[in-house]
N, C-alpha and C positions, 0 to 999 in steps of 0.2 A: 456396763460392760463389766459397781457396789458389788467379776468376781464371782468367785462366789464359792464355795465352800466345796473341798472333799469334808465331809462331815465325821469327826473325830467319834465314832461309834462306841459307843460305852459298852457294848458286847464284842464280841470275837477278837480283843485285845486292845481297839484302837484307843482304848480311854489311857493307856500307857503312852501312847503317842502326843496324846494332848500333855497329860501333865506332864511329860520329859520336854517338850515345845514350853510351856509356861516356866519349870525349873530354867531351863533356858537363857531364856529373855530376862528371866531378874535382873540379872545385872547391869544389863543397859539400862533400866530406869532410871532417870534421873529425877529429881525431885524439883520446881519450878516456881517462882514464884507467882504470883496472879496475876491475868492479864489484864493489859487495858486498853483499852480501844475505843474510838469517837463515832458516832454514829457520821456514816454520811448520805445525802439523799443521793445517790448513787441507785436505780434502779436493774446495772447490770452489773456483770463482777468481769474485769479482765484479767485474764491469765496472766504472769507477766511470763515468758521461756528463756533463760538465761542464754540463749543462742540468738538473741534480738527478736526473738518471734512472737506474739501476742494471740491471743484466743479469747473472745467476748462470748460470752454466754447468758444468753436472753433467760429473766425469771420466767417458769412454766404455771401454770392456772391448773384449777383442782376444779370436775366436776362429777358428773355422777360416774362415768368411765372418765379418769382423766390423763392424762398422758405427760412425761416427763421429758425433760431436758438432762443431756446426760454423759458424761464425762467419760473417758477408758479411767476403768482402778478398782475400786472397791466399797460399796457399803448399798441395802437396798432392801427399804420399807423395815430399817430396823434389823433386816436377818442380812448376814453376806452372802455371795453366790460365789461358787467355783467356776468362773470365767474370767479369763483375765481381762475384766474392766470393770471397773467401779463406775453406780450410779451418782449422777451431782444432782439432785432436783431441789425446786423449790428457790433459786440465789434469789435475794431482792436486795441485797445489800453489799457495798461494798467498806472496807474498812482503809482510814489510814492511820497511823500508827505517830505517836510521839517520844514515847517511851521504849527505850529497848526491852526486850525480854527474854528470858533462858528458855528455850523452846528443848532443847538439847542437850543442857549442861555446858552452852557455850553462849557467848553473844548475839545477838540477833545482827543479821546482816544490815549495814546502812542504808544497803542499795531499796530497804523499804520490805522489803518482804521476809519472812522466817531462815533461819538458819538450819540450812540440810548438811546434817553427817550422813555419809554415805564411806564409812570404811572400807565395806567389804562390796565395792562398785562390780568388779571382777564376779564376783560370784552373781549380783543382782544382773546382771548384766546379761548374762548366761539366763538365765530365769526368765529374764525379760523375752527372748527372744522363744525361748521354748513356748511360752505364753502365747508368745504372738502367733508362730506359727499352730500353736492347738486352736486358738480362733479363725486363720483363714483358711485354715485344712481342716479341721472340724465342726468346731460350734458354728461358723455361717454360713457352712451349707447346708448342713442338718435344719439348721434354722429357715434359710432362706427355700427347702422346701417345705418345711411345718404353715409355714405363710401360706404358702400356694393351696395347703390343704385344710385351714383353718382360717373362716374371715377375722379378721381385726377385731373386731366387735366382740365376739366371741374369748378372742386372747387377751383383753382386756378384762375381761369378765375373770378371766383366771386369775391373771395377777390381782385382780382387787380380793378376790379368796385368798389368796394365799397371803395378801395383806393384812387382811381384816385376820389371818390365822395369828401372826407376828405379834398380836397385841400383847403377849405379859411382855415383849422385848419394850416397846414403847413405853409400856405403862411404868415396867420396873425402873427403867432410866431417869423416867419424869419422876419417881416418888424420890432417887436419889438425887437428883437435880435439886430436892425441895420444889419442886412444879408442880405446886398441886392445882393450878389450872389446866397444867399438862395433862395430870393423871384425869382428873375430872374428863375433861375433853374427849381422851382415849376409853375412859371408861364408857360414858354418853353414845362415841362413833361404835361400839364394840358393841352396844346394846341395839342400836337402831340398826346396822346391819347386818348382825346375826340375825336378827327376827323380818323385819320388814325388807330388808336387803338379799336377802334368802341365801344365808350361808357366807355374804358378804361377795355374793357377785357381783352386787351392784352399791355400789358405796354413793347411799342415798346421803347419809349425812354431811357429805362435803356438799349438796346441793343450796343452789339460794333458801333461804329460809328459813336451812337448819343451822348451815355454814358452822359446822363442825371440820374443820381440817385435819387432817391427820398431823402427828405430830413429829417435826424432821429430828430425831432423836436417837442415839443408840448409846452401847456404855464405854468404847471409845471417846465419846463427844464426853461423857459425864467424867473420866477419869482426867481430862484437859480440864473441866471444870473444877475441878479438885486439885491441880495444882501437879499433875504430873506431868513430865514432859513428854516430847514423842520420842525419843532417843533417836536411835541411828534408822534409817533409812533401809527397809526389809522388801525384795518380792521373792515371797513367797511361790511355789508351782503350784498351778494351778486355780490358785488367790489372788495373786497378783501383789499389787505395789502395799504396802503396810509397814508397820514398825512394830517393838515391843508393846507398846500400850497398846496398841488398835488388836494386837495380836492376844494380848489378854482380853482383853473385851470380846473381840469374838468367842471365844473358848466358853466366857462368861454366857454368851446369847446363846452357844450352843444346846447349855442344859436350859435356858426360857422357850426354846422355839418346841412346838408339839410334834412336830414331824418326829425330832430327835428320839422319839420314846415308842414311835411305832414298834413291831416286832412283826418277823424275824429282821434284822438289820437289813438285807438287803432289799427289803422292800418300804424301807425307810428311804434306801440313799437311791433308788427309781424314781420316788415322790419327788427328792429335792436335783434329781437329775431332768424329771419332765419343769419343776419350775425354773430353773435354767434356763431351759431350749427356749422355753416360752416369753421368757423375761428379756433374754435376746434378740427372741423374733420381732420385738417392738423396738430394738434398739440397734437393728442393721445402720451402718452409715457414721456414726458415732463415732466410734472408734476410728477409723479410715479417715475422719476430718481432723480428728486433731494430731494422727502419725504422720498424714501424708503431708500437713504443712509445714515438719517441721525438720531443721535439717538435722537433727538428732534425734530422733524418737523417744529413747529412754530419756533424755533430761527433760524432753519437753511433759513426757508423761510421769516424770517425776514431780517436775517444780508444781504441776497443772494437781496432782494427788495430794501434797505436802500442804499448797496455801489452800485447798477446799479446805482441808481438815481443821485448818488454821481458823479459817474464817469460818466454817460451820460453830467452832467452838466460841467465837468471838460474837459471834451473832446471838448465842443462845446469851453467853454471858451480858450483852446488851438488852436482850427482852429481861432476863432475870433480874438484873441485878440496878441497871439503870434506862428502866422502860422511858421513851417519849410518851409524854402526855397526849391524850388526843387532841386535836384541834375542836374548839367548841363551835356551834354552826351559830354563823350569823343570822342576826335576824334584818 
């Protein structure tokens, strides 16, 4: 719902929007030290909502068309979308925590989970809500007839184009991550479904056999890797729930994604307007589940955007940096 981008167009002025957005947000950066985290055999991740409410979200499977699991917020196949909700796909792990850490420029909350600033709530708040209603008064009904007029099957096919498009965002990430199984991987998938995947409608390589996965990566995730924090708590219009870092990072993905560079601009921002619609049309329902259980919506779709982030970075840092061994097969 990984959102999703008005697209900061480097003709007809808006590249001035982007770097006065980046000027910005400096400030709130805060600088962080490294985290650390335990793996746990945890094969779901629960939300925790600081309103007493929880939200369990089941890991999603990768096959030739594969379908995801999916949070309201922001991030999606490595590019963001301008719909207010972000994709979660891929959780298989959950984290508990021993050590505090500066997520923020401040202490990590006891209560277990990351430390959210939220300054400027008033104004997120207001955002929030314009968000919300541009999803139930536009993007899902636009969407929910695009369904009626295009099979499933089909709009899967799209999104795995436009995924297989995304690949210098993955690949760039994984070379900064130091992931050079990452890069390999995406280089590999990026080869076998350009050619035999025909354009990358059918993303043969996540199939048994080849079991090449895509790679859950962007340069938000990598600048956490790095030691920076998330700062204050941002939703953006339009984008939805984000912060300074995530909001550099996008900016970053914007000059990697290829759509970015079509010409004339407004048949760039149609392209990333049909993968939107499309991107949504698979993700009716989503959004509705986790607002309507909860008795706050923005906190609940705050806390729910804040620890994915958390844990998506925590996750990468445990493959990276202190992998599990595999288990060897008995004989």
């Amino acid at each position: 719902m990984k959102l999703r981008l008005t697209r900061i167009t480097r003709y007809r002025g808006f590249s001035i929007i982007g770097i006065a957005l980046v000027v910005a947000c400096l400030p709130f950066f805060p600088f962080s030290p490294a985290l650390h985290a335990e793996e746990s055999p945890h094969a779901e991740i629960t939300v925790h909502i600081t309103d007493g409410m929880t939200e369990s979200l089941p890991p999603s499977g990768e096959d030739a068309f594969p379908e995801e699991t999916v949070l309201p917020g922001t991030v999606h196949e490595g590019v963001r979308v301008a719909d207010p909700v972000w994709i979660a796909e891929d959780f298989e792990d959950d984290f508990e925590y021993e050590d505090d850490f500066d997520i923020s420029g401040e202490e990590q909350s006891r209560t277990g989970g990351p430390h959210i600033s939220d300054p400027i709530e008033p104004f997120n708040r207001a955002m929030f809500l314009f968000n919300d209603k541009l999803y139930f008064w536009v993007l899902k009904p636009v969407a929910t007839g695009y369904n009626k007029i295009l099979p499933k099957v089909m709009r899967v096919s799209v999104k795995n184009f436009f995924t297989n498009l995304a690949f210098p965002i993955r690949f760039v990430s994984s070379l900064l991550q130091a992931d050079f199984n990452g890069t390999a991987i995406e280089s590999g998938r990026f080869f076998i479904n350009s050619i035999w995947g025909i354009a990358g409608f059918m993303d043969l390589a996540s199939m048994e056999g080849i079991n090449l996965p895509k790679q859950d990566t962007d340069l938000g995730q990598t600048f956490g890797l790095w030691g920076i924090g998330q700062g204050v708590y941002i939703v953006w219009p339009f984008l939805g729930p984000s912060s300074p870092r995530e909001t550099f990072g996008f900016v970053g993905e914007y000059f990697l994604y290829p759509v970015s560079y079509i010409n004339p601009w407004y048949v760039s921002t149609g392209i990333r307007g049909y993968e939107i619609l499309n991107d949504t049309s698979l993700r009716i329902g989503d959004y509705e589940a986790l607002v309507g259980a909860a008795i706050d919506p923005y906190i609940a779709t705050r806390d729910a955007y804040v620890q994915y982030r958390h844990q998506k970075i925590e996750k990468k840092r445990q493959k990276l940096w202190n992998p599990v061994p595999e288990e060897q097969p008995t004989e």
